[in-house]
C-alpha positions as CSV (number, residue, x, y, z in Angstrom):
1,X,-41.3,121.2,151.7
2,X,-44.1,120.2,154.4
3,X,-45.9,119.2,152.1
4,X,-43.7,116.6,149.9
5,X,-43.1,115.2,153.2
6,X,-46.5,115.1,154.1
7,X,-47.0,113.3,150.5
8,X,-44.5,110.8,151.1
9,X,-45.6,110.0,154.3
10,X,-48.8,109.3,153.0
11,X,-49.3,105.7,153.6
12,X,-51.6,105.1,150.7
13,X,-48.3,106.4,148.5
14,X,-45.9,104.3,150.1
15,X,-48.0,101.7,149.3
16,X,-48.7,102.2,145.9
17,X,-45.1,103.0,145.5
18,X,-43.7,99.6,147.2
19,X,-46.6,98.3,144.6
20,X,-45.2,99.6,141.4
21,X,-41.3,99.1,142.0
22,X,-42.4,95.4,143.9
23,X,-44.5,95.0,140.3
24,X,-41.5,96.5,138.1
25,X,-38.5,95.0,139.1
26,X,-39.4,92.0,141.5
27,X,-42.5,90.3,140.4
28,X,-42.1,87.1,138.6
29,X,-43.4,89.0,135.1
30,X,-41.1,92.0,135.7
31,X,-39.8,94.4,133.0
32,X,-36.9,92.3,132.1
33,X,-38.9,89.0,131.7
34,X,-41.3,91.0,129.4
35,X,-38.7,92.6,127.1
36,X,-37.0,88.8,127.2
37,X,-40.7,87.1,126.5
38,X,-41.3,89.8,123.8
39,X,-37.8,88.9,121.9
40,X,-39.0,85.5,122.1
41,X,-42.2,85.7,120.7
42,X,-40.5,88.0,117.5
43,X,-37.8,85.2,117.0
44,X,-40.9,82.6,117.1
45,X,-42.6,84.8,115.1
46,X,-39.9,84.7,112.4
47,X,-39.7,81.1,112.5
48,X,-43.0,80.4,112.0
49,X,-43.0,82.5,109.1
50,X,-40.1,81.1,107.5
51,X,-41.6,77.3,108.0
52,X,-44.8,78.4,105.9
53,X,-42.8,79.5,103.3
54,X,-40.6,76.4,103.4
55,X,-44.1,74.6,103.5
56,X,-45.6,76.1,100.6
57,X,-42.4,75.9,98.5
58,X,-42.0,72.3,99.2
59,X,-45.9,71.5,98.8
60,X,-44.9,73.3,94.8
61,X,-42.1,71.1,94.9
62,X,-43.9,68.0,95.6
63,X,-46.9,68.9,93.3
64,X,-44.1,69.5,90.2
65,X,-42.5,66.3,90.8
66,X,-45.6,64.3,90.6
67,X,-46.9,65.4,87.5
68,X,-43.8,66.1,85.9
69,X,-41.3,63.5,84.6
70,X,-38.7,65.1,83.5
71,X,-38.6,67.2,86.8
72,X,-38.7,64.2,88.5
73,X,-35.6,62.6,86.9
74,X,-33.9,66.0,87.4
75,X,-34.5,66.1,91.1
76,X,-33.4,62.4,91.3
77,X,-30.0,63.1,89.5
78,X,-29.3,66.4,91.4
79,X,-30.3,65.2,94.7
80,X,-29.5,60.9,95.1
81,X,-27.2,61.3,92.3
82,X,-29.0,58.3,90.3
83,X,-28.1,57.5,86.5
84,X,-29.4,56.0,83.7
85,X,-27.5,52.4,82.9
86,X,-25.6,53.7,80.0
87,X,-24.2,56.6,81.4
88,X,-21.4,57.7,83.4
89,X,-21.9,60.7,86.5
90,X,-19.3,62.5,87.4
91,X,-19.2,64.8,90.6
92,X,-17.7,68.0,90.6
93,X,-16.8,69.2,94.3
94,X,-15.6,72.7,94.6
95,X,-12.9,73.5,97.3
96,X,-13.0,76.6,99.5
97,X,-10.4,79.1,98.0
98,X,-7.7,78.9,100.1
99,X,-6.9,82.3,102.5
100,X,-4.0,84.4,101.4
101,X,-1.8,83.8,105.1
102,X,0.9,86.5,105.5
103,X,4.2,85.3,107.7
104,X,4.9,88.3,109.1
């Protein structure tokens, strides 16, 4: 017993010990802010990769649609909706099926 109170009235462990909990739960780079920077940096991390993907897929895109005609006439019809003179283009819009509501 003497000597745990002779341990914790040791000032070099009251330091230390103000150090650590001043260091774990007051500092400005705390335990919570890491967890909350580390979250961050894995949803940036996710982002970034899905913006190369999107990047490389639209660089295929783009390198298809130059060389090929007939993919570029396809892309122009499916995306702007552009015809040819003689032809009619007729747009089929799906509706949302509509929720079975109970009254009661």
């Amino acid at each position: 017993m003497k000597r745990t109170v002779g341990i914790i009235s040791n000032k070099y462990f009251l330091v230390s010990a103000f150090f650590v909990a001043w260091m774990l739960f007051f500092d400005r780079n705390d335990l919570f802010s890491q967890y909350e920077y580390r979250k961050q940096l894995h949803k940036l991390e996710e982002e970034r990769d899905f913006y190369t993907t999107e990047t490389e897929r639209v660089k295929t895109d783009l390198k298809e649609l130059t060389t090929n005609q007939e993919m570029l006439e396809k892309f122009a019809r499916e995306k702007y909706l552009m015809k040819k003179d003689n032809e009619d283009v007729y747009v089929i819009i799906k509706e949302k099926e509509k929720e079975k509501s109970s009254f009661f």
